[in-house]
Each structure stands twice: as structure tokens, then as C-alpha cells.
MARZA-444264 format. One record per residue (C-alpha): residue number from 1; residue in one letter; chain; y, x, z. Coordinates in Angstrom, 1 decimal. Layout:
// residues N
{marse NUM; A; A; {Y; X; Z}}
...
***
This chain:
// residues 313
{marse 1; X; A; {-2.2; -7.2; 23.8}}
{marse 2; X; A; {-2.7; -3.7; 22.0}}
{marse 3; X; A; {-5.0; -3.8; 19.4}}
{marse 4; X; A; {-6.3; 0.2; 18.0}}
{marse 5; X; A; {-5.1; 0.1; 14.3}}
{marse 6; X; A; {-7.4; 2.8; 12.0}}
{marse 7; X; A; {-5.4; 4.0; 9.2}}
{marse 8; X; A; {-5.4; 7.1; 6.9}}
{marse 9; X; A; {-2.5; 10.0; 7.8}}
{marse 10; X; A; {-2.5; 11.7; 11.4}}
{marse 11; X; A; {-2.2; 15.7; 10.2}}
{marse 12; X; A; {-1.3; 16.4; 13.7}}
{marse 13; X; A; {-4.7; 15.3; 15.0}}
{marse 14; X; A; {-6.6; 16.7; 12.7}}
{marse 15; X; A; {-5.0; 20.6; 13.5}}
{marse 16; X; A; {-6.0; 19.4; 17.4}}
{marse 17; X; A; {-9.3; 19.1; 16.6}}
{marse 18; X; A; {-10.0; 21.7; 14.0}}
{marse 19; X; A; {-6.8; 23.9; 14.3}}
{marse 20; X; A; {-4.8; 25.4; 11.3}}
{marse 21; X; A; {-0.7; 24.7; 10.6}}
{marse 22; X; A; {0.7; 21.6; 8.9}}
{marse 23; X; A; {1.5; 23.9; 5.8}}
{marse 24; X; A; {-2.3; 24.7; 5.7}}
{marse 25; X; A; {-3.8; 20.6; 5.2}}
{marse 26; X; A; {-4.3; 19.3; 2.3}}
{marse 27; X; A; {-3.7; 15.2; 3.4}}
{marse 28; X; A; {-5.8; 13.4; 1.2}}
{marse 29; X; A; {-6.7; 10.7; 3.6}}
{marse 30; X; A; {-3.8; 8.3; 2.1}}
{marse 31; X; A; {-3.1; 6.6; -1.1}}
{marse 32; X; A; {0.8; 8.1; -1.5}}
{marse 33; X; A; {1.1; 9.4; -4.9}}
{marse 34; X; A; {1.3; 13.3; -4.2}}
{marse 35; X; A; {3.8; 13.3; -7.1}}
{marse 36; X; A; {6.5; 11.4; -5.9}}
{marse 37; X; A; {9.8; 10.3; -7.6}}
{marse 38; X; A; {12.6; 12.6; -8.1}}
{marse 39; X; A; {15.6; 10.9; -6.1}}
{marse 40; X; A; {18.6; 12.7; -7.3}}
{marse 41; X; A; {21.5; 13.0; -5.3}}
{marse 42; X; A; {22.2; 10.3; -2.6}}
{marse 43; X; A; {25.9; 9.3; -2.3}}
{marse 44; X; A; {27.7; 9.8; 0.9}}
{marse 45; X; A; {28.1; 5.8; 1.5}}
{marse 46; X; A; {24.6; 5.1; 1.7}}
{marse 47; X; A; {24.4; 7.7; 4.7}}
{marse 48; X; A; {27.3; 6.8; 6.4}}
{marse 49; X; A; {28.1; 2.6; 5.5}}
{marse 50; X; A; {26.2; -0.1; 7.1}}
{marse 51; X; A; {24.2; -1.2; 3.3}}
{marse 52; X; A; {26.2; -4.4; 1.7}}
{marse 53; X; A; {25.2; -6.8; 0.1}}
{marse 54; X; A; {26.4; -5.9; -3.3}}
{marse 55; X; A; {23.7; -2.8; -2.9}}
{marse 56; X; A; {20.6; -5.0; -1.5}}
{marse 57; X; A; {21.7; -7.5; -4.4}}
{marse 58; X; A; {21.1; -4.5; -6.9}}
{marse 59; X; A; {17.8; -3.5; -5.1}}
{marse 60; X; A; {16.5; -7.0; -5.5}}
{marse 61; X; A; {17.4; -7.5; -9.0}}
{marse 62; X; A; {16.1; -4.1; -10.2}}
{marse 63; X; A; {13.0; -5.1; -8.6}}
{marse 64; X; A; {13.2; -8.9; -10.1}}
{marse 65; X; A; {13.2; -7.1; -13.6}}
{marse 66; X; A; {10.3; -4.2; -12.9}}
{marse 67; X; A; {8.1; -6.7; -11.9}}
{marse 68; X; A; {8.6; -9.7; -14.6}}
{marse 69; X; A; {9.3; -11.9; -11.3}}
{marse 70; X; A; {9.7; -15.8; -12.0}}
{marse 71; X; A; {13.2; -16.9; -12.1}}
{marse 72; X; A; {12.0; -19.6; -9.7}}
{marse 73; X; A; {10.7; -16.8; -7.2}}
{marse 74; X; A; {12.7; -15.5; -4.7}}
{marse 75; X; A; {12.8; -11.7; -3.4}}
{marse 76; X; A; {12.9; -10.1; -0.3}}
{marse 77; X; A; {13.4; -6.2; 0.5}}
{marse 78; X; A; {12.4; -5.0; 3.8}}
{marse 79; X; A; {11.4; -1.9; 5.7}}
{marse 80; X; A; {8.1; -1.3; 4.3}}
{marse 81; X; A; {5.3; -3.6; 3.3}}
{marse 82; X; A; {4.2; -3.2; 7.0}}
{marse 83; X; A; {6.7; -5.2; 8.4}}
{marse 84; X; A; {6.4; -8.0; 6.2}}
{marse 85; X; A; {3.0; -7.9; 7.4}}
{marse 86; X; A; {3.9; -8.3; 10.8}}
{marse 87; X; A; {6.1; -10.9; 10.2}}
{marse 88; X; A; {3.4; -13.2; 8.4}}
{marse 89; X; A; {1.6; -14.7; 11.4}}
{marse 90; X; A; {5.0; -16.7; 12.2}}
{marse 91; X; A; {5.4; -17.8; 8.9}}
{marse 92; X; A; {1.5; -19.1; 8.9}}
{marse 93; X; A; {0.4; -22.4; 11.2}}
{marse 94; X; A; {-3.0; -21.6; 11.8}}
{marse 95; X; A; {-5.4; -18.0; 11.7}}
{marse 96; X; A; {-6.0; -16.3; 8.6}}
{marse 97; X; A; {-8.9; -16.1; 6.0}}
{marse 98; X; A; {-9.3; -12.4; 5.3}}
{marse 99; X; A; {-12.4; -11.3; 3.0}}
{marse 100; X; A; {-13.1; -7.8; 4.1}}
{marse 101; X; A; {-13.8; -5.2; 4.2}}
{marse 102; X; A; {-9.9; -4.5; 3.9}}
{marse 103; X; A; {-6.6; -3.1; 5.0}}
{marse 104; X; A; {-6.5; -3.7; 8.1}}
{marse 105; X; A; {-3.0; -4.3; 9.4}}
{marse 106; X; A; {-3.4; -8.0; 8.0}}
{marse 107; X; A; {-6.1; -8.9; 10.6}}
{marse 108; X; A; {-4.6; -6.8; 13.8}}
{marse 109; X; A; {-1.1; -8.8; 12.9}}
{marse 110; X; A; {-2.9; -12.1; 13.1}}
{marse 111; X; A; {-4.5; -11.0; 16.3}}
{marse 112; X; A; {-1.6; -9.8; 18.0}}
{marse 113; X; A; {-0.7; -13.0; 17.8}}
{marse 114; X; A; {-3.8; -14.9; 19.3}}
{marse 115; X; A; {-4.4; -16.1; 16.0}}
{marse 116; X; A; {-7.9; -16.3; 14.7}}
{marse 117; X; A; {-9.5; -14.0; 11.7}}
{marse 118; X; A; {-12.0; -14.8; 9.9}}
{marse 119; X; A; {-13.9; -13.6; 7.0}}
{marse 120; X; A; {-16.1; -17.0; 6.1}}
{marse 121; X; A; {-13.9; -19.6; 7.1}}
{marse 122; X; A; {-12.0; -20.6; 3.5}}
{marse 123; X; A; {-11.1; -23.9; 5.3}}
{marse 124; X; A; {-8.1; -21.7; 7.3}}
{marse 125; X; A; {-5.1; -23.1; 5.7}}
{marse 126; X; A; {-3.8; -19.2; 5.2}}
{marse 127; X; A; {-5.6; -16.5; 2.8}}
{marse 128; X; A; {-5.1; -13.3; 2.5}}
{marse 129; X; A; {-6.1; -11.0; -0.7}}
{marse 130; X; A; {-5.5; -8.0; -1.3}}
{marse 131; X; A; {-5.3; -6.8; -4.7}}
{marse 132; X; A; {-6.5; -4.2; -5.8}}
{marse 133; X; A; {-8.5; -4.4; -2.1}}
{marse 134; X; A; {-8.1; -1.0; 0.1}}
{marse 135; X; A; {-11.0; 0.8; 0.1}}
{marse 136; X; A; {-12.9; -0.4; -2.9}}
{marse 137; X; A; {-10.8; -1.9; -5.7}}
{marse 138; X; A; {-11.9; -4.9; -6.0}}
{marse 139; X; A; {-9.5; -7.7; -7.5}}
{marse 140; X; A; {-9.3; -11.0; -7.3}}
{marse 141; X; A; {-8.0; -13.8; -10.0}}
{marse 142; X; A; {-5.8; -16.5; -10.3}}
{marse 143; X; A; {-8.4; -19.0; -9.1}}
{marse 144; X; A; {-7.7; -17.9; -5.6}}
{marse 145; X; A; {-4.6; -20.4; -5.7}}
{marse 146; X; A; {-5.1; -23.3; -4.4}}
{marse 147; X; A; {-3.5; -26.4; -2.4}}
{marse 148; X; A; {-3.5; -24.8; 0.5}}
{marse 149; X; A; {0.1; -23.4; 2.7}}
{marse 150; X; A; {0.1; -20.0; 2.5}}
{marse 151; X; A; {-1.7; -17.5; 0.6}}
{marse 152; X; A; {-0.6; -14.1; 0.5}}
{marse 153; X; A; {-1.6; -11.4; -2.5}}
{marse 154; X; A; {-0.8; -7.9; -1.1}}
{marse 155; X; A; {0.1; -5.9; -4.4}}
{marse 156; X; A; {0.5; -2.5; -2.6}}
{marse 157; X; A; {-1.4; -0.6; -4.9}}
{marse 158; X; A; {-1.7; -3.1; -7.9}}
{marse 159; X; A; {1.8; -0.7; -9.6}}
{marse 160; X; A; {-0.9; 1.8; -11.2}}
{marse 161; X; A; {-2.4; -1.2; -13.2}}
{marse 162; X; A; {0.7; -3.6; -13.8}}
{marse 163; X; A; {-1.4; -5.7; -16.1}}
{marse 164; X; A; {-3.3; -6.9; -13.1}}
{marse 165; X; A; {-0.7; -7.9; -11.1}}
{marse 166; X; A; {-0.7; -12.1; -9.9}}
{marse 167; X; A; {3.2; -12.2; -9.9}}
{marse 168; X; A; {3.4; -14.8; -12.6}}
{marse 169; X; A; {2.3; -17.1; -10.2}}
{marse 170; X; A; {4.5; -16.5; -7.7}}
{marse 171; X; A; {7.0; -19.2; -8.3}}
{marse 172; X; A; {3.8; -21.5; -6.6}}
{marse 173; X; A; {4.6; -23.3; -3.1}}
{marse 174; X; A; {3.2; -22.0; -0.3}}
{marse 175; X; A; {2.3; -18.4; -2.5}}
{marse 176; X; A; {3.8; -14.8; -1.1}}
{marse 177; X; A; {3.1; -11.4; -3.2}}
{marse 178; X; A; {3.8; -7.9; -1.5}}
{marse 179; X; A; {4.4; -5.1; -2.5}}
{marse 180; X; A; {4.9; -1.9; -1.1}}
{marse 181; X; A; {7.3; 1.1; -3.0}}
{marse 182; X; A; {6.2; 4.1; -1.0}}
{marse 183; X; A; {2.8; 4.4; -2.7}}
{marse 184; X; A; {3.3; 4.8; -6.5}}
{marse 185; X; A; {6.7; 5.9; -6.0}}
{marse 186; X; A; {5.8; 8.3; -3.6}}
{marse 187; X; A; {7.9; 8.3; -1.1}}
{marse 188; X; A; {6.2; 6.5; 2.4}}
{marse 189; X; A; {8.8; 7.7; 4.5}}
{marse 190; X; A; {11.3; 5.7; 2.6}}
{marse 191; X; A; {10.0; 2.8; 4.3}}
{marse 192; X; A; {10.5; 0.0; 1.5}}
{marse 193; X; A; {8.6; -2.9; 0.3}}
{marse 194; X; A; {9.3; -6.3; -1.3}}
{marse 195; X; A; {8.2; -9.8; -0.7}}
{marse 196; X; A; {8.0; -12.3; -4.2}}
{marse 197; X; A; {7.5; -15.9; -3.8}}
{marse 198; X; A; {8.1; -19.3; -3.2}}
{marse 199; X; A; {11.9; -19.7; -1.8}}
{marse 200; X; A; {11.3; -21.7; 1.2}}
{marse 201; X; A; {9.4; -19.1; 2.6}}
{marse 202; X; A; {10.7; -16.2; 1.3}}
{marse 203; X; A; {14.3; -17.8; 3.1}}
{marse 204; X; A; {12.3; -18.2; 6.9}}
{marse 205; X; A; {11.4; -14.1; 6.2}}
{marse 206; X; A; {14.9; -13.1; 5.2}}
{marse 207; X; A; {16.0; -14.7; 8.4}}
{marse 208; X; A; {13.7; -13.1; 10.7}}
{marse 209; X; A; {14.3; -9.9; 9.7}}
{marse 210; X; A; {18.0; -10.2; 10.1}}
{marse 211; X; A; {20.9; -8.2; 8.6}}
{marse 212; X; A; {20.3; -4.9; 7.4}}
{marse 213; X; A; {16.4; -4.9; 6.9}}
{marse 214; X; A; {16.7; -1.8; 4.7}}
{marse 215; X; A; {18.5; 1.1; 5.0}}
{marse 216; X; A; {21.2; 2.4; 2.6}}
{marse 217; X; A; {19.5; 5.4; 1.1}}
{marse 218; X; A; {16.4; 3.3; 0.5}}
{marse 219; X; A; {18.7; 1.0; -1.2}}
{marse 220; X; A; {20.0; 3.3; -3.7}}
{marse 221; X; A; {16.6; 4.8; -4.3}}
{marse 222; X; A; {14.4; 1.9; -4.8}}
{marse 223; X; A; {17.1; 0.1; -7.4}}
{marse 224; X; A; {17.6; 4.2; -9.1}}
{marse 225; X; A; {13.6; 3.9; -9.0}}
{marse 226; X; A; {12.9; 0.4; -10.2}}
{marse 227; X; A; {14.8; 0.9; -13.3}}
{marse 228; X; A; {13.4; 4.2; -14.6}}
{marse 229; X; A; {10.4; 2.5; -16.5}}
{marse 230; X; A; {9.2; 5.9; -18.8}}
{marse 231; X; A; {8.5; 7.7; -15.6}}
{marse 232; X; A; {6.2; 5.0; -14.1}}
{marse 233; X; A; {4.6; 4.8; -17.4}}
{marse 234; X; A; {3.9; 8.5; -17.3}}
{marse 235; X; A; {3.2; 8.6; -13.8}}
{marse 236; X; A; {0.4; 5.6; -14.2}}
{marse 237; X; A; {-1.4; 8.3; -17.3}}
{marse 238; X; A; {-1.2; 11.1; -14.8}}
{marse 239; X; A; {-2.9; 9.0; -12.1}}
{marse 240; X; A; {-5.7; 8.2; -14.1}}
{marse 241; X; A; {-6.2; 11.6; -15.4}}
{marse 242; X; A; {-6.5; 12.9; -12.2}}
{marse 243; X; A; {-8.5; 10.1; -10.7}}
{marse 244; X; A; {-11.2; 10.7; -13.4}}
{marse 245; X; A; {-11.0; 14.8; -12.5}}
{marse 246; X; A; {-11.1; 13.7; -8.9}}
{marse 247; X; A; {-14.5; 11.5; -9.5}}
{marse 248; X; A; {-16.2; 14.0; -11.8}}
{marse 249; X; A; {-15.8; 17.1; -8.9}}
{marse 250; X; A; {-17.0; 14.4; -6.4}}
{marse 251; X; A; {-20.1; 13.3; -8.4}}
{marse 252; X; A; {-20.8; 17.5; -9.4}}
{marse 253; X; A; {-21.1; 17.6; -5.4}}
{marse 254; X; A; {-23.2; 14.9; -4.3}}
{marse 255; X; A; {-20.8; 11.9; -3.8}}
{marse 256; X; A; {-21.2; 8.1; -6.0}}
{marse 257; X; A; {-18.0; 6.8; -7.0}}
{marse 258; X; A; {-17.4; 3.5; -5.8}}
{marse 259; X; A; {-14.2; 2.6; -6.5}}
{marse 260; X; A; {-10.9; 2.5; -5.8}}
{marse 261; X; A; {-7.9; 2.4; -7.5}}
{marse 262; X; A; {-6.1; 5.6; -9.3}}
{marse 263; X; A; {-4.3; 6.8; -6.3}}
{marse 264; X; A; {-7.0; 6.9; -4.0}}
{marse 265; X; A; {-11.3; 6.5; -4.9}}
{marse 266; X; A; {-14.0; 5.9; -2.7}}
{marse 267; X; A; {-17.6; 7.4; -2.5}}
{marse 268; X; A; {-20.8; 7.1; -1.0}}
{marse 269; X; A; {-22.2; 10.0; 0.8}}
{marse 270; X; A; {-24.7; 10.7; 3.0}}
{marse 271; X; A; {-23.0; 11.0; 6.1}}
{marse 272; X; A; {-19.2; 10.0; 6.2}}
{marse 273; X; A; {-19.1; 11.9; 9.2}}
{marse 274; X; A; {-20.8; 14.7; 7.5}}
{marse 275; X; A; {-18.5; 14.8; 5.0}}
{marse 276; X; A; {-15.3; 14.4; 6.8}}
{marse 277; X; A; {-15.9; 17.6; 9.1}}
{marse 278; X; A; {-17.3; 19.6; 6.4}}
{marse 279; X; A; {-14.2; 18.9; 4.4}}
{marse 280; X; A; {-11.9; 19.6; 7.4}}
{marse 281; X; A; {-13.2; 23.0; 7.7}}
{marse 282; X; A; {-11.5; 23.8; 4.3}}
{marse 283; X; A; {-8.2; 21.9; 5.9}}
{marse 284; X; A; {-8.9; 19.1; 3.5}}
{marse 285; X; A; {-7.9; 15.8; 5.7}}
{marse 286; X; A; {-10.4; 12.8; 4.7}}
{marse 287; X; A; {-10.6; 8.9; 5.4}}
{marse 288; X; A; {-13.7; 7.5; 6.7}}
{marse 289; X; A; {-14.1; 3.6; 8.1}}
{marse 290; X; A; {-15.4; 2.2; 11.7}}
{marse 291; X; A; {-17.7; -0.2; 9.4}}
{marse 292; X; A; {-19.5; 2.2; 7.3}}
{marse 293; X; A; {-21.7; 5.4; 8.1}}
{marse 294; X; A; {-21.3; 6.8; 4.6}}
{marse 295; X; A; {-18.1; 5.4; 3.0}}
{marse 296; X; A; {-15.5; 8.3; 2.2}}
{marse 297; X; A; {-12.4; 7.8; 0.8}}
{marse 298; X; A; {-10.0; 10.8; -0.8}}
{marse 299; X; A; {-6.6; 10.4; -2.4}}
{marse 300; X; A; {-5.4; 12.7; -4.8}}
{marse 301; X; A; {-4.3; 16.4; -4.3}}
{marse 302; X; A; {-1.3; 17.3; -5.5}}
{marse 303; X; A; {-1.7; 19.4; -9.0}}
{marse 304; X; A; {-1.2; 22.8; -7.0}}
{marse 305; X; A; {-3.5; 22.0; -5.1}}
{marse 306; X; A; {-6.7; 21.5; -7.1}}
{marse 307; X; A; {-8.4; 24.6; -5.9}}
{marse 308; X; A; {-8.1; 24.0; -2.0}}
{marse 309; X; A; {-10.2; 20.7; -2.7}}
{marse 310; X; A; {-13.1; 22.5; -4.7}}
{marse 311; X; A; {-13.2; 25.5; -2.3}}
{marse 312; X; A; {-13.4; 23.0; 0.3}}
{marse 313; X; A; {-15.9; 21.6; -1.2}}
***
């Protein structure tokens, strides 16, 4: 079964239907920090060596310490948040409680299963939060844990507000806490992301995803990443700087903030549709959603590029 998955991204689409070079868009139809993490020099070994354990060991620790992880949680790096996400069905004995609307990889992996989805049904002995929630924002709290077998907080954009973050209950049975570096770091095409929380299960993941689940430059990356604490700082003042700018241009034009978090903000428009094209003609990419009509969701342009958006505009 091949379920349609609508995410943000897909340049190459948009030149097909209104033209232009790669060089030309302006992307903001993601939530990847358009800043992203200065990685240095990469040593030849992590090219050319299958990783070792000494360098995941490093990766997992770095990210034990950035996180203020429970010394009775476990970690797990893998190839991206994504394919822990695909890996959670297995892991999970019956269908999923989802509240939506949200990211929606969590429901189609369910489904690929055969698995149900539901967004009512809190008797489903898995739930599924994510926090901040893609598109709107929203958070949730720590009475979302309760006896139940699984429930899963995805954390992917929850780095830009630390202080929000549900990891000091991750050392719970039956609790699982992702998070995703390619977003605040910057750098999606690393494909890294982390999964914090009760042993047991965090053991079943490690197995399925066999040896060498990340790749060597990742590994060097991530742990040189994890431990540089002043530029996430700065990074997280920047975001909301630009977040507010991005909100007050919005608003000047006709759009109601919603939401969001600081990497990416969501409006209501008149016409998402509307919106979308009109944007497009001025090579801006957008995000808009099969459930809403007037729901439009931009991330934020790189500094340079400022002026693109508000010709666009």
C-alpha cells in the first residue's frame, strides 16, 4: 500500500509549474533553519571508515548532555527523525491516537502498516504528541503521561524553546521523545535524529535499525554540534528576531498570525491557494495543507534574503 505523504520542500516542482532556476526560489515552505551550523572541516575517516562505535558513543553522549537526558534514559541516533518514525508502528501493539491537525508522517507510518489512526479514540494504548505541534504550535504538558505502553513526544522543533521540552520524563516506561537535528541545526540533508527514553524500548529500536544507522560524517557533526552551547543560544535570539519581523510583514499584508514556532509561523489568509500562487510568482515557495482553505505556513528567509520575500509580497 502507497499512501501520498504532503510535506513542505519540492523546489523542483514548483519551477515545473511556474518556471524560474533553483538559484532563483526562495524555499520557505520548510521549517530548516536558513542559518545553519558551520561544520568545520570533516576528517578523512569519517568519509572513508565504516563509523565505530567509539564515534556513535561520542554522538550519543554529546547529545545525553545537550539535552539534560535522565541518566535512566537511554539514547538512540538514527538517520533522521523520519526513520524512527517509521520504525514506531512495530514497536507499538495496537493503532495510534494522533490529535491533529499534525505532522503527518506519524499517521501514514501507522497506516502503512494496517494499523488504525485515530484522532478521538484516547483508549488506543499508543499516543502520539507532537510538541511544539507542526503547523500551529501548540504544546502539550506533562499530564499527557499516563499508564498506558507507548507514548511518543516528537520534539523536532521543541530546540528553539528548550525550556519546553518533556525530556525529564523520559526515564518513564513505555515513554519515547524524538528529536530531529536537521532543523535548528540546519542541516536536513545530514539526515540525523535521536530517540530518548525508556531502555527496553529504545534496545528493540537500536536492533531494528541494525549496525551503522548513521553515517560517519553525521557522526562527527552532530557530537561537534551538540556541544557548542553559545551558538544555539544565539541561534535561538536570532530565530525569534526574525520570527517577529516575519509576523509583522505578514500582518502589514493582510495575513493573522497563528502560530507556529520560531522557525516556521502560520497565518490565516483568505485563500491559501491565493496566497500560495501569488507568492510563487515572486519565486517565493509556500506551504499550504489538504485540510484547510486558508492556512499558510512560511519559514524563514535567509537574512539576504529579506527583500525577495517583501517584493514578493
Amino acid at each position: 500500500m502507497t499512501l501520498k505523504r504532503d510535506h513542505g520542500g519540492g523546489v523542483d516542482a514548483a519551477i515545473e509549474t511556474w518556471g524560474g532556476r533553483r538559484d532563483e526560489w526562495l524555499d520557505l515552505s520548510t521549517g530548516i533553519n536558513p542559518v545553519p551550523y558551520p561544520i568545520g572541516a570533516i576528517s578523512a575517516s569519517a568519509w572513508n571508515d565504516l563509523p565505530d562505535q567509539r564515534a556513535l558513543s561520542e554522538l550519543e553522549r554529546a547529545a545525553r548532555s545537550f539535552w539534560n537526558v535522565p541518566q535512566e534514559a537511554a539514547v538512540l541516533a538514527a538517520n533522521g527523525a523520519s526513520a524512527l518514525i517509521a520504525r514506531m508502528p512495530e514497536i507499538a501493539q495496537d493503532g495510534a491516537y494522533i490529535p491533529g491537525p499534525t505532522y503527518n508522517e506519524h499517521a501514514a507510518a501507522f497506516r502503512q502498516m494496517g494499523k488504525t489512526v485515530s484522532d478521538n479514540d484516547g483508549s488506543l494504548q499508543t499516543h502520539i504528541y507532537v510538541h511544539p505541534n507542526n503547523p500551529d504550535g501548540r504544546v502539550v504538558d506533562a499530564g499527557v503521561f499516563q499508564n498506558r505502553r507507548l507514548t511518543i513526544i516528537d520534539e523536532s522543533f521543541c530546540d528553539v524553546t528548550s525550556a519546553l521540552s518533556l525530556i525529564e520524563h523520559s526515564s518513564k516506561k513505555g515513554v519515547l521523545i524524538l528529536k530531529s537535528f536537521g532543523k535548528f541545526w540546519g542541516l536536513a540533508g545530514l539526515r540525523l535524529g535521536f530517540v530518548i527514553g525508556d531502555p527496553e524500548l529504545v534496545a528493540s529500536l537500536r536492533e531494528r535499525l541494525g549496525p551503522w544507522s548513521v553515517s560517519g560524517p553525521a557522526l562527527e557533526i552532530g557530537a561537534r554540534a551538540l556541544c557548542d552551547h553559545e551558538w544555539a543560544e544565539r541561534t535561538r535570539e536570532r530565530l525569534a528576531e526574525d520570527a517577529a519581523r516575519l509576523d509583522a510583514l505578514m500582518s502589514a499584508n493582510g495575513a493573522t498570525p497563528l502560530g507556529g514556532t520560531t522557525l516556521f509561523r502560520l497565518y490565516d489568509t483568505e485563500s491559501a491557494e491565493g496566497w500560495r500562487n501569488h507568492l510563487a510568482k515572486g519565486k517565493v515557495l509556500s506551504r499550504i495543507f489538504p485540510y484547510s482553505n486558508r492556512w499558510v505556513r512560511l519559514g524563514l528567509p535567509h537574512p539576504d534574503r529579506w527583500t525577495q520575500l517583501e517584493d514578493a509580497l
